[in-house]
C-alpha positions, -999 to +999 in steps of 0.1 A: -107+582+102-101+606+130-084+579+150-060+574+122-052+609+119-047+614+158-029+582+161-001+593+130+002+627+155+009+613+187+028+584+171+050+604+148+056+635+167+088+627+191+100+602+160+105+630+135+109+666+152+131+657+175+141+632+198+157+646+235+167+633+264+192+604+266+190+594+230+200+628+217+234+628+240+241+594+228+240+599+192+257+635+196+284+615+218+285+591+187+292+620+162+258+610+148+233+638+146+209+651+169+170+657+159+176+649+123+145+666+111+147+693+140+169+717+116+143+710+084+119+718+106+127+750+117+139+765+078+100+752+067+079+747+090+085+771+117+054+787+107+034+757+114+018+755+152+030+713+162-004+693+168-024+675+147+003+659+127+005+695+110+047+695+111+048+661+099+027+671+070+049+702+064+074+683+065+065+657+035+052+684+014+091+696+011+102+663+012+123+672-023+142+697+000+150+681+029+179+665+046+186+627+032+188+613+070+153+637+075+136+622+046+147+583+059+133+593+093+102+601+074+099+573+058+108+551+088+084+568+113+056+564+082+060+524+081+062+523+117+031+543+121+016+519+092+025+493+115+007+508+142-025+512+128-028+482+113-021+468+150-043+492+170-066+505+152-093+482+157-088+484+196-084+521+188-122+521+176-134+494+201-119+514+233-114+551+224-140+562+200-152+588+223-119+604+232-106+634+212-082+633+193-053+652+198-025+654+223-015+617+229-050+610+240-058+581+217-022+565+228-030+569+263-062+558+262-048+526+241-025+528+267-047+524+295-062+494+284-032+477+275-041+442+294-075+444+266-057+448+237-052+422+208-018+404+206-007+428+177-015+460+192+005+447+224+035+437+205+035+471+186+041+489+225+065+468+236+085+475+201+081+511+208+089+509+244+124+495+233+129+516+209+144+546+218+138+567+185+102+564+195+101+567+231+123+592+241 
């Protein structure tokens, strides 16, 4: 279960909090908005030390309170991460049982064996390389 719960950290982390760089300035430049859940986060869960998936979950437990466009990133970045899983996580627990969890080390390991992986966990890292909600 550990995998699954370092996997929704790594995965979900740049997806919800915030998203800089290139994609930011584009949506801004659209009038759309930056970092949708970066303002929720700040009013609840600046408390909360990131890692771990620990602002995510501070996030959905004030779900009731939170922007509309922050709770539909929730919800998008949770069926993505579903997606995910059900993808990698065999090759997570095939490849990367002995790595720790925590910081992006399960993706990277993933990562790292890329040319091993099954069809489905492939196809689920292009997706995220093109999309640049994920990987920016």
């Amino acid at each position: 279960m550990h995998i699954r719960t370092a996997l929704l950290a790594a995965f979900s982390a740049s997806f919800i909090v915030g998203v800089p760089s290139s994609f930011a300035q584009q949506k801004a430049a659209k009038g759309g908005g930056e970092r949708v859940c970066h303002e929720d986060a700040k009013k609840f869960c600046s408390n909360v030390r990131p890692g771990g998936g620990r602002i995510y979950n501070c996030l959905t437990s004030h779900n009731a309170e939170l922007a509309p466009a922050c709770r539909e990133r929730l919800t998008a970045a949770k069926a993505r991460y579903d997606e995910f899983v059900k993808a990698c996580k065999s090759d997570a627990d095939k490849y990367c049982k002995s790595i720790p969890p925590g910081g992006g080390r399960i993706l990277s390991c993933l990562k790292g064996r890329e040319s091993d992986l099954t069809a489905e966990c492939k196809a689920q890292f292009h997706r995220a390389r093109g999309d640049t909600t994920v990987t920016q």
